[in-house]
Backbone of each chain as ProteinMPNN parsed JSONL, in Angstrom:
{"seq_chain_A": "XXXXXXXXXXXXXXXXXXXXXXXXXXXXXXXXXXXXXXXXXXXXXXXXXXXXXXXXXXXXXXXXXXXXXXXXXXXXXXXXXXXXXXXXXXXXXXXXXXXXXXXXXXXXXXXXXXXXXXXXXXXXXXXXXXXXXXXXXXXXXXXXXXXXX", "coords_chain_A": {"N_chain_A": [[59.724, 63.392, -0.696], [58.108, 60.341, 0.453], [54.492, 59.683, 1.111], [53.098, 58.913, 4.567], [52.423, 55.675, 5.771], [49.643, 54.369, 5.83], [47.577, 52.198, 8.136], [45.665, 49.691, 8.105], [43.614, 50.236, 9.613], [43.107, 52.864, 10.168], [42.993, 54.12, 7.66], [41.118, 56.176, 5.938], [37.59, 55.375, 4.925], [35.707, 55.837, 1.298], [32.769, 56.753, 0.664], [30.97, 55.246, -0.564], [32.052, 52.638, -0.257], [31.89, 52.91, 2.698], [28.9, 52.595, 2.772], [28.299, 50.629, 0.9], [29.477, 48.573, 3.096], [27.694, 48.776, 5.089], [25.377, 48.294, 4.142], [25.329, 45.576, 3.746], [26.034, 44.859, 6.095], [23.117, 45.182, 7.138], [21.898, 43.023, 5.555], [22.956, 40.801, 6.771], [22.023, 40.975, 9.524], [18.865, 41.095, 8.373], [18.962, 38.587, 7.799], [19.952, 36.983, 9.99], [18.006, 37.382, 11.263], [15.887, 36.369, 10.462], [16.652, 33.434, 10.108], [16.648, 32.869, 12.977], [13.875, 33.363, 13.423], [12.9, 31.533, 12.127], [14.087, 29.05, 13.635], [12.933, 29.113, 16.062], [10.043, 28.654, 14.969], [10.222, 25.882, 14.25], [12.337, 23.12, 15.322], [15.521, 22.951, 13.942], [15.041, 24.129, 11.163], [15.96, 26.813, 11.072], [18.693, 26.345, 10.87], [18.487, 24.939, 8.39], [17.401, 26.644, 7.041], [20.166, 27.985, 6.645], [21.662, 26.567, 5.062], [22.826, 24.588, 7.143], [22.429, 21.772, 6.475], [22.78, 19.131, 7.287], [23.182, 19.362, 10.432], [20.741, 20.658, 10.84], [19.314, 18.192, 10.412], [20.338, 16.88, 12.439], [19.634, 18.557, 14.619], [16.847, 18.686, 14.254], [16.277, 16.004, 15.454], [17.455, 15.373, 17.546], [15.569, 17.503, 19.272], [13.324, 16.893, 18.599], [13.167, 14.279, 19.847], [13.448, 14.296, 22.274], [11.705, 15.508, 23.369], [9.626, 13.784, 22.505], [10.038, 12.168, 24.131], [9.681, 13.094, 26.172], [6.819, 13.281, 26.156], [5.635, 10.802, 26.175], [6.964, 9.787, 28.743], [4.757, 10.909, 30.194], [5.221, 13.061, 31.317], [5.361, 16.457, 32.767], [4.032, 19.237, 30.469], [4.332, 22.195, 30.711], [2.573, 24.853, 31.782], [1.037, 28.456, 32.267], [0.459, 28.963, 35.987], [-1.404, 30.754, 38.177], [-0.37, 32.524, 40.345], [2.123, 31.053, 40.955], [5.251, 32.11, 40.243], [7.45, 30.905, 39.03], [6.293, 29.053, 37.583], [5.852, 30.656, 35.173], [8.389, 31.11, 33.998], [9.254, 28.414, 33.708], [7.357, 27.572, 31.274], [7.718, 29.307, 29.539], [10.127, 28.338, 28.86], [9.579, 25.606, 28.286], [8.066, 26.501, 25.833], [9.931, 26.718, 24.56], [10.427, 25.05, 22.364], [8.821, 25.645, 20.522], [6.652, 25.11, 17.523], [6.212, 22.762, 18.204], [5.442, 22.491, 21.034], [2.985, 23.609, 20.914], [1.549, 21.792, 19.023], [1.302, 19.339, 20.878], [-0.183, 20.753, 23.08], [-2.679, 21.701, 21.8], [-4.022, 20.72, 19.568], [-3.226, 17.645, 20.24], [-4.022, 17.689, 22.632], [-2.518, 17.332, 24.922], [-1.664, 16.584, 28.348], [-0.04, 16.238, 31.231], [0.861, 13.45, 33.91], [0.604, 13.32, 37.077], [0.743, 11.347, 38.634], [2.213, 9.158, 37.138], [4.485, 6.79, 36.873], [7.017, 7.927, 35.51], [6.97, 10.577, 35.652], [8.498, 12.768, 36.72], [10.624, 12.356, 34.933], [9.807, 12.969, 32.298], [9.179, 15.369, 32.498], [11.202, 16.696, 32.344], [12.751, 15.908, 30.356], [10.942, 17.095, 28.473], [11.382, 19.627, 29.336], [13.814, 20.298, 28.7], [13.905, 19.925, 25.697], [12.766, 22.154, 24.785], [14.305, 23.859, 26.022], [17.381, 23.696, 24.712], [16.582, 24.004, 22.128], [15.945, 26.698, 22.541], [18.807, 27.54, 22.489], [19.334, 27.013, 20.222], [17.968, 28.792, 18.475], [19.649, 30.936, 19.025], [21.673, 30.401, 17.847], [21.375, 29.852, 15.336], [20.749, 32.87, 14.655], [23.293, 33.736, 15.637], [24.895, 32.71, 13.692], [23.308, 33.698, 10.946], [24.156, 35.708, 10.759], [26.974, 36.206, 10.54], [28.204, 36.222, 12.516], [29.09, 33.542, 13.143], [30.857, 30.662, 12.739]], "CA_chain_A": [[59.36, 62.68, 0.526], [57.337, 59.753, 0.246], [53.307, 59.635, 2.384], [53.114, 57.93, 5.536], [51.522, 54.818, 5.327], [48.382, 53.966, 6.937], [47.22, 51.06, 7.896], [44.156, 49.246, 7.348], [42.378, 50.238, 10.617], [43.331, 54.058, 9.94], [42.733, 54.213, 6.207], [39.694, 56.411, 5.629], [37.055, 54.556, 4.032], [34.896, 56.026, 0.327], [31.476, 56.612, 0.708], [30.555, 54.365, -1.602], [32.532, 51.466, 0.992], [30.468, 52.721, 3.923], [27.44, 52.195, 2.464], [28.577, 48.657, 0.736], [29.285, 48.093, 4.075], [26.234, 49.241, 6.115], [24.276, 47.336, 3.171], [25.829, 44.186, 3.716], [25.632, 44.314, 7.445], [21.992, 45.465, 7.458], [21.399, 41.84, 4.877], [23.615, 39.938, 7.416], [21.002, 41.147, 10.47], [18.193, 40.499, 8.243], [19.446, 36.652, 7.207], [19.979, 36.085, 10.988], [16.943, 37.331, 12.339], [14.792, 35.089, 9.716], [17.143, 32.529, 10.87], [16.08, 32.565, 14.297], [12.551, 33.148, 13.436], [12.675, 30.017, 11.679], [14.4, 28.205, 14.445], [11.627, 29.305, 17.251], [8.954, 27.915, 14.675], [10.406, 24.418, 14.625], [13.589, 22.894, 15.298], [16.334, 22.704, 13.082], [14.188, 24.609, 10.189], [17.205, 27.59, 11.393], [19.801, 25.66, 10.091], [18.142, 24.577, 7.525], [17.763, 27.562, 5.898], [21.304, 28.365, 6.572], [22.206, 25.513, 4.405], [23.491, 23.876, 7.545], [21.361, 20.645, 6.307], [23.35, 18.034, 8.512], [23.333, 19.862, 11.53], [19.346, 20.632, 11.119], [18.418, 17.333, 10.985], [20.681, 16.245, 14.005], [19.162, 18.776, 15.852], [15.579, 18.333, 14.672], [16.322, 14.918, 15.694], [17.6, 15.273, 18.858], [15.323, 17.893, 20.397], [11.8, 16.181, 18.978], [13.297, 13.054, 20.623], [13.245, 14.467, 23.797], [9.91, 16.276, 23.573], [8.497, 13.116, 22.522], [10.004, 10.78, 25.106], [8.771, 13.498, 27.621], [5.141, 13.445, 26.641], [5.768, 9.444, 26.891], [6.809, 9.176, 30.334], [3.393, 11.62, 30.946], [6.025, 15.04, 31.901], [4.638, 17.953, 32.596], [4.517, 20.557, 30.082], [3.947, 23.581, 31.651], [1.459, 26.205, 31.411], [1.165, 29.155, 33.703], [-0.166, 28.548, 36.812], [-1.584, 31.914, 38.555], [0.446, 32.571, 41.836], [3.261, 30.479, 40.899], [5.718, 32.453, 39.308], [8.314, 29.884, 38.578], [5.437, 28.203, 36.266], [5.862, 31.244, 33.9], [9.487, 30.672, 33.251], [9.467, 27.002, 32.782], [6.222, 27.36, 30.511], [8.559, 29.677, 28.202], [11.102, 27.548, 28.709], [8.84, 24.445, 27.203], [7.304, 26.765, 24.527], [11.259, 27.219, 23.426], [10.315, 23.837, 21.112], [8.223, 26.319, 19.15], [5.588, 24.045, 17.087], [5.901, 20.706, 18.761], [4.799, 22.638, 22.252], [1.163, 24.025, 20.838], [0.557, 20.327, 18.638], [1.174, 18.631, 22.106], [-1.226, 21.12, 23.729], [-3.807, 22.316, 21.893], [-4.538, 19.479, 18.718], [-3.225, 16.77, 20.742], [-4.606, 17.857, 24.407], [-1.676, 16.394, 25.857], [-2.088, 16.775, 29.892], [1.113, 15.045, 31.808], [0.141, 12.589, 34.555], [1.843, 13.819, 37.973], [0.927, 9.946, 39.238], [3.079, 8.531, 36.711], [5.971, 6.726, 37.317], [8.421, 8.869, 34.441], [6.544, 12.11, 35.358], [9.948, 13.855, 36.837], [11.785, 12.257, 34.113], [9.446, 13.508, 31.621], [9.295, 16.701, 32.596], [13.129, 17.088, 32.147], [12.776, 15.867, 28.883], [10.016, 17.907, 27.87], [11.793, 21.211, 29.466], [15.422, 20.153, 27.967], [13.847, 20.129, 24.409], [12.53, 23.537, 25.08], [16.077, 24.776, 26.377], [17.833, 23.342, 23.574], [15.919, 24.692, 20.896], [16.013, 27.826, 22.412], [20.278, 27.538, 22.32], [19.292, 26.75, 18.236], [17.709, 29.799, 18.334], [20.664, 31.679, 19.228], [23.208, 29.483, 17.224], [20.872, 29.78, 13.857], [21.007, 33.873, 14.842], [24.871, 33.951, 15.022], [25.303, 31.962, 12.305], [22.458, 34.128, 9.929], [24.061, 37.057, 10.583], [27.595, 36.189, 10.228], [29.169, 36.526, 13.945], [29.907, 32.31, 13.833], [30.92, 29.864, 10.871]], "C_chain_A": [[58.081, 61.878, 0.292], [55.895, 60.219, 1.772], [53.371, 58.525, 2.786], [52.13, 56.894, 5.505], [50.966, 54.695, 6.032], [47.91, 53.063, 7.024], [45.863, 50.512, 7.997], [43.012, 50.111, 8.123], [41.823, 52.282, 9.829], [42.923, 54.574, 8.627], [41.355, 54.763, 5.752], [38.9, 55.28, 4.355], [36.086, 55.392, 2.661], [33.861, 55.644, 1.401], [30.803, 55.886, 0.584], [30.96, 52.773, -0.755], [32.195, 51.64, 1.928], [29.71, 52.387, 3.492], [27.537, 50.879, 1.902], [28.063, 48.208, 1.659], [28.081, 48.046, 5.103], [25.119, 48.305, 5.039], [24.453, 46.041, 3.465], [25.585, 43.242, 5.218], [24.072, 44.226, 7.717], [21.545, 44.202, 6.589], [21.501, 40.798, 5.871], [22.52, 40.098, 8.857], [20.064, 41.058, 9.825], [18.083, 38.986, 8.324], [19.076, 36.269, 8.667], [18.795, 36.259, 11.942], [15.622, 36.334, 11.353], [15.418, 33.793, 10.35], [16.757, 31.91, 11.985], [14.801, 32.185, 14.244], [12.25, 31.467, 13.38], [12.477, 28.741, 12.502], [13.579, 28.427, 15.39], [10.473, 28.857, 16.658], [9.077, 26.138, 14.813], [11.933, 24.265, 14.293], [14.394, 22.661, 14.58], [16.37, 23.655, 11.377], [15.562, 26.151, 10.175], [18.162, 27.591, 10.441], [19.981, 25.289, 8.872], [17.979, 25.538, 6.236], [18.995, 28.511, 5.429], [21.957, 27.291, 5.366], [22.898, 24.442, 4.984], [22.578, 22.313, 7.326], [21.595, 19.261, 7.369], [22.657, 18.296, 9.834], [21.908, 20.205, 11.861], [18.927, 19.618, 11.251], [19.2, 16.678, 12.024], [19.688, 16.905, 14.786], [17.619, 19.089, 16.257], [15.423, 16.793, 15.006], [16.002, 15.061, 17.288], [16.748, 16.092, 20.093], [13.726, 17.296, 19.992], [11.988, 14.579, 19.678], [13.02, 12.75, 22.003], [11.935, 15.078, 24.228], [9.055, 14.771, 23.249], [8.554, 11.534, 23.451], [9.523, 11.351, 25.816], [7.327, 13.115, 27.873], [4.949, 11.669, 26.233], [5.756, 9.195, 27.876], [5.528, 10.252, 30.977], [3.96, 12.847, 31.638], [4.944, 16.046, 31.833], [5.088, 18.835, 31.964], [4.006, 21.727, 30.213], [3.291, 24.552, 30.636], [1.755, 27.371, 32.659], [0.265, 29.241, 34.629], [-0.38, 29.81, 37.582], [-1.397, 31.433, 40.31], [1.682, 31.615, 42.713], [4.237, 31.25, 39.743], [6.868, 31.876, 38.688], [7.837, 29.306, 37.02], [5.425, 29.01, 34.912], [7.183, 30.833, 33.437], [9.558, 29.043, 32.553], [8.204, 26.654, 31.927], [7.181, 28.513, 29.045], [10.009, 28.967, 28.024], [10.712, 26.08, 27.606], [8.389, 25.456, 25.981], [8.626, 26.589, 23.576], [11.005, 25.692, 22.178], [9.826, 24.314, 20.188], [7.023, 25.244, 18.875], [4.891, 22.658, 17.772], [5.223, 20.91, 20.368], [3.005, 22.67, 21.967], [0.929, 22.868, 19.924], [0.677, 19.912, 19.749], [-0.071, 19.201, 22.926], [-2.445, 21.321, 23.381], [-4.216, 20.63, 20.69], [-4.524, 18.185, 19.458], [-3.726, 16.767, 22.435], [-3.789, 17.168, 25.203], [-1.606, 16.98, 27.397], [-0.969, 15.795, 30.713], [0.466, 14.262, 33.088], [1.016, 12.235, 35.772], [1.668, 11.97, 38.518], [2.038, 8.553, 38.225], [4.387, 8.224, 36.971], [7.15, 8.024, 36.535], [8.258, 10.141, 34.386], [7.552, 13.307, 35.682], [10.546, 13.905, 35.305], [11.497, 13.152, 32.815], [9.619, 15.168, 31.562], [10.048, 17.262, 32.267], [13.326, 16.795, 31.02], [12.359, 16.722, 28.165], [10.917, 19.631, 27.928], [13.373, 21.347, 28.733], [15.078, 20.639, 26.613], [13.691, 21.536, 24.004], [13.603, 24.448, 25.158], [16.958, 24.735, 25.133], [17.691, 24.346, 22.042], [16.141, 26.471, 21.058], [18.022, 28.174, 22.055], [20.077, 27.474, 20.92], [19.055, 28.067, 17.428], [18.92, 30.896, 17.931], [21.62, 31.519, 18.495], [22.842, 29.982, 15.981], [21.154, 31.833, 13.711], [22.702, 34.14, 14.654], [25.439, 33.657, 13.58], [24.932, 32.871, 10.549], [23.359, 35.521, 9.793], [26.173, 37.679, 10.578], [28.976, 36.227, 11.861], [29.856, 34.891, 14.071], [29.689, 31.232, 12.422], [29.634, 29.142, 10.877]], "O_chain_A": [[57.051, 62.474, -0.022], [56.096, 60.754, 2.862], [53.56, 57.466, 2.188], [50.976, 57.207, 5.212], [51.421, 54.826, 7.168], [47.555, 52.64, 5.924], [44.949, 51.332, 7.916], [41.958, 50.549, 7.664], [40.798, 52.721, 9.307], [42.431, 55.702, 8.673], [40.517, 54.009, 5.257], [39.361, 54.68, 3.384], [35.213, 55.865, 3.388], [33.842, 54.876, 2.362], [29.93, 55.633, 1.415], [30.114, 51.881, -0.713], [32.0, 50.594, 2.547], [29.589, 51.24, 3.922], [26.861, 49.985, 2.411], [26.963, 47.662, 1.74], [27.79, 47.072, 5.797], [24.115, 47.741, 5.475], [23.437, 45.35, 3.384], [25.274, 42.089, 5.517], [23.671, 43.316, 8.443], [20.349, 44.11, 6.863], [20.595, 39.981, 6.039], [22.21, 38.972, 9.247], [19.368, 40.655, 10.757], [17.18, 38.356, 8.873], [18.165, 35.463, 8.859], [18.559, 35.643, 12.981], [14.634, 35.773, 11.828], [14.707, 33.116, 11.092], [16.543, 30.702, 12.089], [14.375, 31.134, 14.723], [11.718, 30.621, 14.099], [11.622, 27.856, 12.461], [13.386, 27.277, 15.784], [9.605, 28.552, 17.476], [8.264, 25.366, 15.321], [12.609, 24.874, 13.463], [14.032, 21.556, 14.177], [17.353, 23.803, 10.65], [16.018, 26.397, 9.059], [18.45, 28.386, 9.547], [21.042, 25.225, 8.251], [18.243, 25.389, 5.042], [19.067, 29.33, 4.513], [23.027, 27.683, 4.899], [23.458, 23.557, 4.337], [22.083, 21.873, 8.364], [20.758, 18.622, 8.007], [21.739, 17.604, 10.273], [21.623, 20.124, 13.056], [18.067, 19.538, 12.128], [18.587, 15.76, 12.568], [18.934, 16.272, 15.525], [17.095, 19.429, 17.318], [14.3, 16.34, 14.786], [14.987, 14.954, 17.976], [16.856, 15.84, 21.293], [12.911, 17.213, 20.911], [11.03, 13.858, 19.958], [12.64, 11.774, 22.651], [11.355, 15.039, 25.313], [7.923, 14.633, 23.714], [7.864, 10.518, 23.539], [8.726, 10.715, 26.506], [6.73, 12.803, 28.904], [3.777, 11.406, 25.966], [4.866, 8.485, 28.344], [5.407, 10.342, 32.199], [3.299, 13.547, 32.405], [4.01, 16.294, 31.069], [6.132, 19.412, 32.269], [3.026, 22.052, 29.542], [3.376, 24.87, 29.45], [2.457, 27.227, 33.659], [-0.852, 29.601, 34.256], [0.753, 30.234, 37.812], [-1.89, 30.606, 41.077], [2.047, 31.43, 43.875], [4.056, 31.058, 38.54], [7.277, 32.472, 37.691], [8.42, 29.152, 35.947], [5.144, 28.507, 33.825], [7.177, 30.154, 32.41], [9.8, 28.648, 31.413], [7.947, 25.454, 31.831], [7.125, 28.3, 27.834], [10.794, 29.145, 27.092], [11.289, 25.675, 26.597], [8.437, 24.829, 24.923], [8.616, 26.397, 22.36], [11.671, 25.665, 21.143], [10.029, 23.876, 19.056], [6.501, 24.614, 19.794], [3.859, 21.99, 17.836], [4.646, 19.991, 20.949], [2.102, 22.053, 22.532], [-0.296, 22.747, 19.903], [-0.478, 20.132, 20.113], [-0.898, 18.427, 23.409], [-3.361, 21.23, 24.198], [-4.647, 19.598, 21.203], [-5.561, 17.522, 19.455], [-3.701, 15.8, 23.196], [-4.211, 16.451, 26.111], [-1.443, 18.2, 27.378], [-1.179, 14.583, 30.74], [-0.711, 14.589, 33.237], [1.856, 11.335, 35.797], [2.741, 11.422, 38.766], [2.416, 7.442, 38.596], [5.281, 9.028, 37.233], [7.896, 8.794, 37.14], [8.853, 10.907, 33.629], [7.538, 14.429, 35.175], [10.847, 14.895, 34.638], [12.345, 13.86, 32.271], [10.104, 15.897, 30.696], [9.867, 18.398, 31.829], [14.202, 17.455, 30.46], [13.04, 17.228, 27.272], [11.051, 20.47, 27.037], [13.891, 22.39, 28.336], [15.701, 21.608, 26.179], [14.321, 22.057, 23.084], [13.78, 25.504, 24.55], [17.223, 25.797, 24.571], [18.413, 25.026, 21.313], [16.39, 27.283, 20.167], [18.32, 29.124, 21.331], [20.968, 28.097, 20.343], [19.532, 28.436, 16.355], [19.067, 31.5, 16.868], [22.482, 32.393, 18.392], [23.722, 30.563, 15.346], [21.739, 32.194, 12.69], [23.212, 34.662, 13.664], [26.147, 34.226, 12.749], [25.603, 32.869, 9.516], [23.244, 36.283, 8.833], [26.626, 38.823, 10.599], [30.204, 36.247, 11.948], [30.84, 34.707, 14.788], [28.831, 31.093, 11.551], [29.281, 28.501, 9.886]]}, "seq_chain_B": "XXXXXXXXXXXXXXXXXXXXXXXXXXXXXXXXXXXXXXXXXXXXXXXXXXXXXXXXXXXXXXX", "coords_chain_B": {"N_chain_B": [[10.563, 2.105, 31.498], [13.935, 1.587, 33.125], [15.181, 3.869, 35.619], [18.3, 4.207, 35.356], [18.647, 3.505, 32.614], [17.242, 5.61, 31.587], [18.473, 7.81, 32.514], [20.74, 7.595, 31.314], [19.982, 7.703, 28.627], [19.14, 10.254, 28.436], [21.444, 11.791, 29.01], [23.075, 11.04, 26.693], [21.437, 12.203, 24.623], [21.59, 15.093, 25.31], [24.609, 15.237, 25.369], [25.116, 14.683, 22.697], [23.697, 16.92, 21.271], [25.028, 19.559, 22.485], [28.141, 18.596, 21.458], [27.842, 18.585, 18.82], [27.024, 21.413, 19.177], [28.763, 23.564, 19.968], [30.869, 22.637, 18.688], [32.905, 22.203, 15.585], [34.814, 20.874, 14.342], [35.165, 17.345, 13.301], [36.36, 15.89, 14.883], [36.836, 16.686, 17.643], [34.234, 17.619, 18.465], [33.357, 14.5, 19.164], [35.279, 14.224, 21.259], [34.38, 16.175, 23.211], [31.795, 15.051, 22.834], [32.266, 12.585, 23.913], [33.108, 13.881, 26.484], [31.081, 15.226, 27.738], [29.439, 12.947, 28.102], [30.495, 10.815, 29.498], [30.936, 12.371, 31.607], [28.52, 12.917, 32.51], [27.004, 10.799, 33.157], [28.837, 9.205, 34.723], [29.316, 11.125, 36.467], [26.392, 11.128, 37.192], [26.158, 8.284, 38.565], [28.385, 8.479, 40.417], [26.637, 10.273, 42.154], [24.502, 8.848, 42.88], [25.993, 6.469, 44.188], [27.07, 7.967, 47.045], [24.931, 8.645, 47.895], [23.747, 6.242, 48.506], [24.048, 5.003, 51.814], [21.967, 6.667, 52.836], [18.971, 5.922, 52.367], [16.043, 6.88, 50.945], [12.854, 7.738, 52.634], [9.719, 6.759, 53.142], [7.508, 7.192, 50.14], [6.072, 10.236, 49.376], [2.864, 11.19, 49.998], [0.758, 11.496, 47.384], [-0.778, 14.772, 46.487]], "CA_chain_B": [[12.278, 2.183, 31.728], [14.911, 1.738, 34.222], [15.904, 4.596, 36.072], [19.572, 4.154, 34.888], [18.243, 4.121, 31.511], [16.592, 7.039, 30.991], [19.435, 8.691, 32.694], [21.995, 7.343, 30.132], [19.424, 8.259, 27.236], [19.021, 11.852, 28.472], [23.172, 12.241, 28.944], [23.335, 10.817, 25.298], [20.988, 13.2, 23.806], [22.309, 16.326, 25.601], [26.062, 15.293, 24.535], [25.086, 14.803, 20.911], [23.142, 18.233, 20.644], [26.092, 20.581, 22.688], [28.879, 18.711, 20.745], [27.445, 19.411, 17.323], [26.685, 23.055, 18.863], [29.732, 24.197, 20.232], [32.701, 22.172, 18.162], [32.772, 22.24, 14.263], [35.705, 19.519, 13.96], [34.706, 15.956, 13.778], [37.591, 15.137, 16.364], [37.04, 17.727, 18.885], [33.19, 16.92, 18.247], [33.582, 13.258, 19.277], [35.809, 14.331, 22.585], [33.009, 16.736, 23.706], [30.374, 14.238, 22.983], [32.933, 11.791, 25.176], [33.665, 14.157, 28.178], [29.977, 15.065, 28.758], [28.562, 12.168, 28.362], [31.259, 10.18, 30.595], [30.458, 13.578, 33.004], [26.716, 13.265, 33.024], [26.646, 9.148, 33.359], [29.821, 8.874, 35.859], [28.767, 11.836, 38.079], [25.322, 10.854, 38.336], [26.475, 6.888, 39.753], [28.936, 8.94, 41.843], [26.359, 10.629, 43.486], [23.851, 7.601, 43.796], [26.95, 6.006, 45.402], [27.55, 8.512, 47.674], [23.55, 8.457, 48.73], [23.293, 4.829, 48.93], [23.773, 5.201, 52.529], [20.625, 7.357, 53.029], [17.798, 5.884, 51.498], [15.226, 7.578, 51.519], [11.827, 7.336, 53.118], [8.321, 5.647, 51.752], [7.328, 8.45, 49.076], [5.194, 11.221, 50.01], [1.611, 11.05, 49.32], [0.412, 12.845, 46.198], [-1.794, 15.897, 46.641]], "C_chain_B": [[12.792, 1.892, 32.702], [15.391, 3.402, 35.054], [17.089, 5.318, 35.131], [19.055, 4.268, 33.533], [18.019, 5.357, 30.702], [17.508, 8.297, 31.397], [21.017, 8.402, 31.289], [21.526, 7.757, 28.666], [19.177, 10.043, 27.199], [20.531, 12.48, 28.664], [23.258, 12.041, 27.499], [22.89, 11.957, 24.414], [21.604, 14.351, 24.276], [23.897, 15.787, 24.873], [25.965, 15.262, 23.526], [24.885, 16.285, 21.051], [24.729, 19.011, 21.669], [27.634, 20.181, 22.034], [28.444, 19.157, 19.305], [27.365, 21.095, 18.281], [27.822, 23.884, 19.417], [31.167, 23.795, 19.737], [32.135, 22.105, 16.741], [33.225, 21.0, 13.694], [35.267, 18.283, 14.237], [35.458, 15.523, 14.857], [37.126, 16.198, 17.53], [35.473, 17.363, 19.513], [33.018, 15.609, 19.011], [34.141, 13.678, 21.322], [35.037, 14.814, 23.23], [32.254, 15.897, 24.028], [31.084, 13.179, 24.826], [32.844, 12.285, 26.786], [32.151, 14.152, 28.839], [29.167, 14.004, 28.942], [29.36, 11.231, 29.61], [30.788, 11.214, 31.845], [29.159, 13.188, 33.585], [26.4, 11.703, 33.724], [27.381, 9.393, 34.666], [29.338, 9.691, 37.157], [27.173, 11.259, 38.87], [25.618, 8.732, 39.273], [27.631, 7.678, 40.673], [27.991, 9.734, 42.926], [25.354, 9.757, 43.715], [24.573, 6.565, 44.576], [26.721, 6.575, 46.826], [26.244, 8.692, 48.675], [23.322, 6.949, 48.968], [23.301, 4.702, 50.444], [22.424, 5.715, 53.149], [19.722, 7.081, 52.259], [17.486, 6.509, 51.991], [13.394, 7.408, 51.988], [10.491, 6.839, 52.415], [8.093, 7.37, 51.304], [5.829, 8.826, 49.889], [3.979, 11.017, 49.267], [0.87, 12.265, 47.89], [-0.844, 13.589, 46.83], [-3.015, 15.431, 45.729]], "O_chain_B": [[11.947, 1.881, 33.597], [16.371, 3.84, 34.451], [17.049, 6.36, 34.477], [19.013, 5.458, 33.219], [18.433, 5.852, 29.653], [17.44, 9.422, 30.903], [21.883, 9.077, 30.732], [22.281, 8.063, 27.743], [19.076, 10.806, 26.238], [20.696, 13.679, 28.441], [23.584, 13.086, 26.936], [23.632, 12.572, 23.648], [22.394, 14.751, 23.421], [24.103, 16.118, 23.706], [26.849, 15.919, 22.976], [25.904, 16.969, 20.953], [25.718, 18.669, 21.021], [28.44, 21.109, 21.973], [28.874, 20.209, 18.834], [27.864, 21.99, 17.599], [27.682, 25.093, 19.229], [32.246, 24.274, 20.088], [30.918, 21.954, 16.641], [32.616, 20.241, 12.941], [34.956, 18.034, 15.402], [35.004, 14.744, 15.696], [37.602, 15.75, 18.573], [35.323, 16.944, 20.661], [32.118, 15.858, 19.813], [33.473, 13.427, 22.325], [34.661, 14.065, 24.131], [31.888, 15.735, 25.192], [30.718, 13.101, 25.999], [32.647, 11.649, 27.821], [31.815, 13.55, 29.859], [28.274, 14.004, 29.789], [28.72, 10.999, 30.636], [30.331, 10.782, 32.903], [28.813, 13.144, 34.765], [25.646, 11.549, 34.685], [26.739, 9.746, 35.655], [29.078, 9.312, 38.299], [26.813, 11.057, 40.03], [25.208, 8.306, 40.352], [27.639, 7.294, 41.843], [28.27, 9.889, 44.115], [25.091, 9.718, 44.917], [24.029, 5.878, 45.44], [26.262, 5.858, 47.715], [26.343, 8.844, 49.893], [22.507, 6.667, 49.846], [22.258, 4.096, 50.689], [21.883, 5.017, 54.006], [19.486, 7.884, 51.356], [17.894, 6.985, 53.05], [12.822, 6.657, 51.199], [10.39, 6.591, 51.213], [8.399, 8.392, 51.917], [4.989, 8.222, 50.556], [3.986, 10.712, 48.075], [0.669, 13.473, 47.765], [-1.709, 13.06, 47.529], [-4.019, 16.136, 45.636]]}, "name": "protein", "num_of_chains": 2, "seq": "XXXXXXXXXXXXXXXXXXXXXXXXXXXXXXXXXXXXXXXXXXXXXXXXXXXXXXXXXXXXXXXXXXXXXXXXXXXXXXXXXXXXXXXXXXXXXXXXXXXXXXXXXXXXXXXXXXXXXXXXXXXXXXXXXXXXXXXXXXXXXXXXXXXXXXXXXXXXXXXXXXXXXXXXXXXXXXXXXXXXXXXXXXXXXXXXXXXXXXXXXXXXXXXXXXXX"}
């Protein structure tokens, strides 16, 4: 009498193939949390060390484009304002640019200019790039750690 | 800028960055970029249509 066959799921695994495995995953959660890191220091830099090289400089393209048309039309990029608690979220919402938020604030003293005509528009620029980046974050994380091609 | 401008340059950039981040395929890529950016342009003149009736009043004084 032949043994019943088992199939993949069922198939005890060697010792020696857990631990492969647990090694491989525990590289695959390092990779993607440098990944991220990367991508929360400056944009695209994520990708970049994924080897996605295209796709980093689209999207350090596209989100210092918008951070730097914001602090053009004079946007506000938020700080936190004590006894506004809104101002904390959309102040981590702008930091999501990583690098390009603290040169705008602190080297360049950039200060938005609520009497300006483009100062909504800016703002929406400025906080988009922020949002964005932080979605890069997340993308360069999946990607590092093997959950998305 | 124009108004309209800066609204057609901020639909552009958002449709580039969420087609690259959610499609892989250059074709699928391309349709994405298409729908939201036709979405983001078209809706916003449908709803400055739809306010053209109601202007709105002399602008509020800044603080």
């Amino acid at each position: 009498m032949s043994a019943p066959v088992r199939s993949e799921e069922t198939r005890p695994e060697t010792p020696a193939a857990k631990a492969a495995h647990a090694a491989a995953e525990a590289a695959a959660t390092k990779r993607g949390a440098l990944a991220a890191v990367l991508a929360i220091v400056f944009p695209g830099l994520g990708h970049l060390f994924l080897g996605r090289k295209g796709r980093a400089a689209l999207f350090a393209v596209v989100v210092l484009t918008a951070a730097a048309l914001g602090a053009q039309l004079d946007g506000n990029l938020y700080t936190p304002v004590q006894g506004h608690p809104l101002t904390y979220l959309a102040t981590l919402g702008c930091m999501g640019m990583g690098l390009p938020y603290f040169l705008l604030l602190y080297p360049l003293r950039y200060a938005g200019d609520i009497t300006a005509a483009g100062y909504d528009y800016g703002t929406a620029f400025l906080l988009s790039a922020g949002l964005m980046n932080l979605l890069l974050v997340l993308d360069a994380w999946d990607i590092g750690s093997g959950r998305k091609e | 800028m124009s108004h309209f401008l800066l609204m057609v340059v901020y639909a552009l950039l958002l449709s580039v960055f969420f087609a690259a981040l959610w499609r892989r395929q250059r074709r699928e890529q391309i349709v994405l970029f298409l729908q939201l950016f036709v979405g983001m342009v078209g809706g916003g003149l449908l709803v400055a249509w739809l306010m053209y009736p109601f202007p709105s009043g002399p602008p509020a004084p800044i603080p």
